[in-house]
C-alpha positions as CSV (number, residue, x, y, z in Angstrom):
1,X,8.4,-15.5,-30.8
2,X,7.3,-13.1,-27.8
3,X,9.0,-13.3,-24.8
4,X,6.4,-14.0,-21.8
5,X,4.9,-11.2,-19.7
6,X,7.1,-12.8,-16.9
7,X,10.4,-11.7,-18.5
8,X,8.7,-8.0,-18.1
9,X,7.5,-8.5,-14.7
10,X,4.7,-6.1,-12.9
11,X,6.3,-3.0,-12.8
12,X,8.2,-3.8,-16.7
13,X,4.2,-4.0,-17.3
14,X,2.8,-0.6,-16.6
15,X,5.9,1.2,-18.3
16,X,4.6,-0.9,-21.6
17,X,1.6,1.5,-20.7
18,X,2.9,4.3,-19.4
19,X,5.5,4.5,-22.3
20,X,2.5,4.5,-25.2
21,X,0.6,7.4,-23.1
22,X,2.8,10.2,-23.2
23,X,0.0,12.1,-25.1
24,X,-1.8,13.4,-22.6
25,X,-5.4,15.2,-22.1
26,X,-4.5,18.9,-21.4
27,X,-6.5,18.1,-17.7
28,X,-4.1,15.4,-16.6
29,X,-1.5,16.6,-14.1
30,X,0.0,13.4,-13.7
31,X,-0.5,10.4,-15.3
32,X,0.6,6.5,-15.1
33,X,3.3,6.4,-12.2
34,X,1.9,7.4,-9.5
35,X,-0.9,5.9,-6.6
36,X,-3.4,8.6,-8.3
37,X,-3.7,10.2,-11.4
38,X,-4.0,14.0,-10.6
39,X,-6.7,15.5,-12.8
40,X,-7.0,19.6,-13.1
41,X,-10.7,19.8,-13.7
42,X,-10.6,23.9,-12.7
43,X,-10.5,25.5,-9.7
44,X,-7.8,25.4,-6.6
45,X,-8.5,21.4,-6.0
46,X,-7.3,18.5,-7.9
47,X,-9.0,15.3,-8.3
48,X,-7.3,12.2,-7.9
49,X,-7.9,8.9,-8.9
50,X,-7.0,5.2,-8.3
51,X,-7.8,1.6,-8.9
52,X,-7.1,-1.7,-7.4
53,X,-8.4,-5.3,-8.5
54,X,-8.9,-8.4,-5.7
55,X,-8.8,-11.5,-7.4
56,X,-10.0,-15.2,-5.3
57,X,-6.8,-17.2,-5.8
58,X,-4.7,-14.6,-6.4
59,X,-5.4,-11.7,-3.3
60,X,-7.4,-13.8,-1.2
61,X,-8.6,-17.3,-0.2
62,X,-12.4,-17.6,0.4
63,X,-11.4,-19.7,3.4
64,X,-9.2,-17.1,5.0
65,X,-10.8,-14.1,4.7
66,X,-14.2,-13.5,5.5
67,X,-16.8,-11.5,2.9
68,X,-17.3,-8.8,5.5
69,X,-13.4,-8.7,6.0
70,X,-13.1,-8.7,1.9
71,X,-15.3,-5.8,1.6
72,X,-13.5,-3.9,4.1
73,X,-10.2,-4.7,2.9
74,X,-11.0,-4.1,-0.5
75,X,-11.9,-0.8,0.4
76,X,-9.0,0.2,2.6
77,X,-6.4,-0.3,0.0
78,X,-7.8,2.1,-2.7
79,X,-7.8,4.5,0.5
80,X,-4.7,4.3,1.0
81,X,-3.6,5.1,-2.5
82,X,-5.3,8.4,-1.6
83,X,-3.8,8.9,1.8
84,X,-0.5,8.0,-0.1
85,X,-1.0,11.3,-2.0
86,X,-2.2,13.8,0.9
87,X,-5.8,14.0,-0.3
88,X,-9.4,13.3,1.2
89,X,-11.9,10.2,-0.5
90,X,-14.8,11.5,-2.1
91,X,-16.6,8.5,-3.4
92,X,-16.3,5.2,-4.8
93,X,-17.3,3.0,-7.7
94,X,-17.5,-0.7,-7.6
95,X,-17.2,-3.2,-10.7
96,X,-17.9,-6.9,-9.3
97,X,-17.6,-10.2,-10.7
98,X,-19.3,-13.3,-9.0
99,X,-20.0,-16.8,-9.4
100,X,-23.7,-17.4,-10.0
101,X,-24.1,-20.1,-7.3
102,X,-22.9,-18.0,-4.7
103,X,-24.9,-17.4,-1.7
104,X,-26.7,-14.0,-1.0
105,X,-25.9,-13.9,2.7
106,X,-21.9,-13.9,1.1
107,X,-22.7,-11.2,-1.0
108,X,-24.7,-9.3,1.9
109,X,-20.9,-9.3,4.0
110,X,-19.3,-7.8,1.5
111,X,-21.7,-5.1,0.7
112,X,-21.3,-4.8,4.4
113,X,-17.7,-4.4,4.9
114,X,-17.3,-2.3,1.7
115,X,-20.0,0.4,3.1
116,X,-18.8,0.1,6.5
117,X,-15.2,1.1,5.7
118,X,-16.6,3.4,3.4
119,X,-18.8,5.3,5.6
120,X,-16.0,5.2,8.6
121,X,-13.7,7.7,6.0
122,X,-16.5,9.9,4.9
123,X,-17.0,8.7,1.6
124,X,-20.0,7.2,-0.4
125,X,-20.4,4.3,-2.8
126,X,-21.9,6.0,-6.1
127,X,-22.6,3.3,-8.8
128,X,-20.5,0.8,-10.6
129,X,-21.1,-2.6,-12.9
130,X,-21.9,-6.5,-12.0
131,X,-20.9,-9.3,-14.0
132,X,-21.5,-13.3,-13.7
133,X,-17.3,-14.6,-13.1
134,X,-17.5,-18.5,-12.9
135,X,-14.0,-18.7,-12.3
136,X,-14.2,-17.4,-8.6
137,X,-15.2,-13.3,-7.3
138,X,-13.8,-10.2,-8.2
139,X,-13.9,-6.9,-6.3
140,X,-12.4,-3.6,-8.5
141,X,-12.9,-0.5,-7.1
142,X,-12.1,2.8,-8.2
143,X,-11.9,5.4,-5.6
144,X,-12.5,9.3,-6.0
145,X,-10.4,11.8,-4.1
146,X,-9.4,15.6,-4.1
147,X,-6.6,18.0,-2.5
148,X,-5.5,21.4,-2.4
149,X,-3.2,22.0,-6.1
150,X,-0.6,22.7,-4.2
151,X,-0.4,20.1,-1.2
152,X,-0.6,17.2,-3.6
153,X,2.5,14.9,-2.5
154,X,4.3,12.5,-5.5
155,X,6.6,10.1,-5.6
156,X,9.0,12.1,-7.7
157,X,9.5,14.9,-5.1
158,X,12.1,13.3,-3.0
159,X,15.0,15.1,-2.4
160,X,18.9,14.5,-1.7
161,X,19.2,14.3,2.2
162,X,15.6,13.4,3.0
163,X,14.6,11.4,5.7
164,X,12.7,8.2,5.2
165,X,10.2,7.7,7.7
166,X,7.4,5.0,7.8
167,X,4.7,4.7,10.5
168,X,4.7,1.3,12.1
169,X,4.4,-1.5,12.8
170,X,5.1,-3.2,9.4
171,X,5.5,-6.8,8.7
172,X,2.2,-8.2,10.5
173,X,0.1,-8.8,7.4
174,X,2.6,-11.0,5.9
175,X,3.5,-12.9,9.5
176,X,-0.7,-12.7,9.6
177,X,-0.5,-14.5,6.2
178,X,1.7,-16.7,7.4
179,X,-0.5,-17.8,10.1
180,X,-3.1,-18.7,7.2
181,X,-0.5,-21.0,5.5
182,X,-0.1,-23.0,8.7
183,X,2.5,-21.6,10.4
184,X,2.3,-20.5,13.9
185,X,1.2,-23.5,15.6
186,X,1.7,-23.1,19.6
187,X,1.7,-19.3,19.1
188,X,-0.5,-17.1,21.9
189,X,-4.2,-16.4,20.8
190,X,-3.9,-13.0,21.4
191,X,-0.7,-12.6,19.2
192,X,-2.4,-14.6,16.5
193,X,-5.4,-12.3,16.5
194,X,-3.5,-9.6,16.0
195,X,-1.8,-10.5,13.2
196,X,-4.8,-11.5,11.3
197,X,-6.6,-8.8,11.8
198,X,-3.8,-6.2,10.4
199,X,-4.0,-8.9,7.2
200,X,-7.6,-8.9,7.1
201,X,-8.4,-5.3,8.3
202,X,-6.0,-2.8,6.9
203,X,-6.5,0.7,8.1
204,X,-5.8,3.8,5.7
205,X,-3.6,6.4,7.5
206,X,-5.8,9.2,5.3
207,X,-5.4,11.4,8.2
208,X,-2.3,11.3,8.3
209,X,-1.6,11.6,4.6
210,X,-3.8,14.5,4.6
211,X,-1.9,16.1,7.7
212,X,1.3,15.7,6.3
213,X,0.3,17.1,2.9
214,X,-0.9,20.2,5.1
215,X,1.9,21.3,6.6
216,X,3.7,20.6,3.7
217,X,6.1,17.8,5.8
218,X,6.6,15.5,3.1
219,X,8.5,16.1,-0.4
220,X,7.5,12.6,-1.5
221,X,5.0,9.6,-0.2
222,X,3.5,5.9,-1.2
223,X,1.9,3.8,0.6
224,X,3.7,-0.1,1.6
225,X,1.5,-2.1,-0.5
226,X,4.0,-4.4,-1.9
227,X,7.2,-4.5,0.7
228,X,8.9,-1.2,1.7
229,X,11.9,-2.2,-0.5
230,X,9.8,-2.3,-3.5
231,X,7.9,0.6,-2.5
232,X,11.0,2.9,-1.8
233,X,12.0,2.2,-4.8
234,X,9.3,3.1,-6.6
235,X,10.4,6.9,-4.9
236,X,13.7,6.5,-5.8
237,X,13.0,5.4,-9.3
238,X,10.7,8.7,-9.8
239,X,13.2,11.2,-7.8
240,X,16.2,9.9,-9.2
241,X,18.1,9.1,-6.3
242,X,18.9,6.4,-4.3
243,X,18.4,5.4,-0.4
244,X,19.9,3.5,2.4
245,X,17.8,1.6,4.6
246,X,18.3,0.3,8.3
247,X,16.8,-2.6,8.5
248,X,17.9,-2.8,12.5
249,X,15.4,0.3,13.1
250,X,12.3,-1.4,11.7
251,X,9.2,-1.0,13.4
252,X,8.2,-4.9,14.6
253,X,5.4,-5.2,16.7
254,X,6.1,-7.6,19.6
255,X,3.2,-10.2,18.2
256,X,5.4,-10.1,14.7
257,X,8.9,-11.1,16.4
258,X,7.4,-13.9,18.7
259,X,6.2,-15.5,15.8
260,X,9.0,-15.2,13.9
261,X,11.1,-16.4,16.9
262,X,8.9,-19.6,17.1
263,X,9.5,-20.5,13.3
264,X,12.8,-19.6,13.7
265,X,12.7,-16.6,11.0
266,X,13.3,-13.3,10.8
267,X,10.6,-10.5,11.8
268,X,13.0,-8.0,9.6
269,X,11.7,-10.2,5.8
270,X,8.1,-9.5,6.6
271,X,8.9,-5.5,7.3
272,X,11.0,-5.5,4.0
273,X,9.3,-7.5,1.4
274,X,6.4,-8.8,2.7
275,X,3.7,-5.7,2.1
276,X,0.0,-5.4,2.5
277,X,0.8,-3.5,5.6
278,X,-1.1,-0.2,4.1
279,X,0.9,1.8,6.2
280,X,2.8,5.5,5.1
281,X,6.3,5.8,4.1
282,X,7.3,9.6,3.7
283,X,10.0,11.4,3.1
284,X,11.3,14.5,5.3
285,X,13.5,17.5,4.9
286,X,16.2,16.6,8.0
287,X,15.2,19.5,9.8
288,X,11.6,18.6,9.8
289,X,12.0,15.1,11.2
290,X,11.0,15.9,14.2
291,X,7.9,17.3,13.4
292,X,6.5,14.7,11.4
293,X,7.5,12.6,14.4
294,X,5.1,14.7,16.3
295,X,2.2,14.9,13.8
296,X,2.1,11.1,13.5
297,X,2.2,10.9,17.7
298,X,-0.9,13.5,17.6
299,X,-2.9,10.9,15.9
300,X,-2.5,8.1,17.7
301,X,0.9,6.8,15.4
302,X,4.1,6.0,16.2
303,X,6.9,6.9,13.1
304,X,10.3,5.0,13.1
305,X,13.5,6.8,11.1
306,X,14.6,4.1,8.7
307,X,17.0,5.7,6.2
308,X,17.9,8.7,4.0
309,X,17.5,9.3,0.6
310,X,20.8,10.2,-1.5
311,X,23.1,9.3,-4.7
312,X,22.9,6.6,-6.6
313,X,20.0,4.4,-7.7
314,X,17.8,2.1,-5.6
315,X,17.1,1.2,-2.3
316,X,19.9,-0.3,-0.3
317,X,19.5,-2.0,3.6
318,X,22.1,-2.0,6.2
319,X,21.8,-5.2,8.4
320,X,23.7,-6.4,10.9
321,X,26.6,-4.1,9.8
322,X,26.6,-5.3,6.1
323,X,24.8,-3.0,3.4
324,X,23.6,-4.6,0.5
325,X,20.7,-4.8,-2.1
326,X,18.2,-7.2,-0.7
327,X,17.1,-10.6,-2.8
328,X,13.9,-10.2,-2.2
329,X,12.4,-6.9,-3.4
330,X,8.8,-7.6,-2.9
331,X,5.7,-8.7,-4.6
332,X,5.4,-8.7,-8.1
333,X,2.1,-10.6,-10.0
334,X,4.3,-12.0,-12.7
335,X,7.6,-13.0,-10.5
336,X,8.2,-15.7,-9.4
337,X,6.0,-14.9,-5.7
338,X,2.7,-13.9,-7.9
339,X,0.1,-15.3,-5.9
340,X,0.0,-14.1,-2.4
């Protein structure tokens, strides 16, 4: 009998994939692995491309997010798989799925929020396919980008000595999404607005990404879609070395910690596995720290030192003066946590 998907997990998934598509079109630069594929199509660009699926019940609830705020966020994550390799969007195609009986004014938000983020990072919405889905909505998008051959960043580049940087804050989609579960209560308004909106607004650092990828600052990038543990390690994993983190040096916005200090939790979980924050976690040559710093303060961002990248294998947090490999690594569909 066949073990269940769950023994494989998310990750254990892909490799089933990635392991039976080693043959590979002579145009593919990179393949399974990666945020993008990199496809060498001629020329000195590269195009990259990227995917993500939103499922009701599983991504979202229709009652905490609204269409316009789906749209958008639906959006903002396939940008950031872009930003996460240093390139620009180009344009975007959209496969839907939707319950017959659903209203037009609810289809009309998400059209809206899906253009409007669109149109805010200079890229267009090109085509795509509708289907009826009884079973609840579905929003796939598949996102278009390009960069310069030789200023496209990987995961696999990271070096020994590297700094790991990340721009902050992190943590506030998952305190925002634990708002929506019913926690918070007696928390400010203006906190709780806060933290909603980074959960149901995401913003794509593609400037950044891009800037970084231009002055060549950054041997290796992803974006923290599913916890920056899980997410560092995916780095590790394709540079072959391993990382300490500090977990005392995470950037926690001050809305983040006074809800955590209400609840009586700890700000530092939501940083570390919580994810959805959408924001860039790089890796720097020592020397160029500093620089990065400055880049990401030119635009408006502030960038937090968290760790280096060294020997070994996986990602490993220092916290309150113990080091150890955290529990909790992040989200995975088919652990035991699958349904945010």
């Amino acid at each position: 009998m066949s073990p269940p998907l769950s023994s494989l997990g998310e990750f254990g998934l892909v490799a089933l994939f990635e392991r039976a598509a080693q043959a590979r079109h002579p145009a593919t630069r990179v393949g399974i692995g990666d945020d993008c594929a990199v496809l060498d199509l001629g020329g000195l660009e590269r195009v990259l491309l990227t995917t993500d699926l939103l499922l009701e019940r599983v991504h979202f609830e229709a009652a905490w997010l609204s269409a316009e705020d789906l749209g958008h966020k639906s959006m903002a994550v396939n940008l950031s798989d872009v930003a996460a390799m240093g390139g620009e969007a180009v344009a975007a195609l959209l496969a839907l799925g939707l319950p017959p009986g659903l209203e037009v004014a609810w289809v009309e938000g998400l059209r809206d929020g899906l253009v409007g983020c669109a149109r805010a990072y200079g890229l267009e919405l090109v085509g795509g396919d509708t289907v009826s889905a009884p079973g609840g909505a579905v929003v796939c998008l598949t996102v278009l980008g390009r960069a310069p051959a030789d200023e496209v960043v990987l995961r696999s580049g990271g070096q020994p000595g590297d700094r790991v940087l990340a721009t902050g804050p992190l943590g506030d989609s998952a305190a925002g999404l634990h708002l929506l579960r019913g926690g918070g209560a007696g928390l400010a308004p203006e906190d709780r607005a806060a933290l909603l909106l980074a959960h149901r607004r995401p913003e794509p650092q593609l400037a950044l990404g891009r800037e970084l990828a231009r002055r060549r600052l950054a041997h290796a990038m992803i974006d923290v879609s599913d916890g920056l543990v899980q997410d560092l390690g995916h780095i590790c994993e394709r540079s072959g070395l391993g990382a300490e983190l500090d977990a005392d040096g995470l950037p926690l916005s001050a809305a983040a910690r006074r809800l955590a200090a209400l609840e009586g939790l700890d700000a530092r979980d939501w940083a570390l596995s919580g994810g959805e924050d959408y924001r860039l976690l790089f890796c720097v040559p020592g020397g160029l720290a500093a620089e990065a710093e400055r880049v990401c303060r030119g635009l408006g961002l502030e960038a937090a030192e968290l760790g280096r990248l060294g020997a070994g294998r996986g990602v490993r947090v220092r916290r309150d003066g113990q080091v150890s490999a955290p529990a909790d690594q992040g989200f995975d569909h088919f652990g035991p946590r699958g349904a945010r």
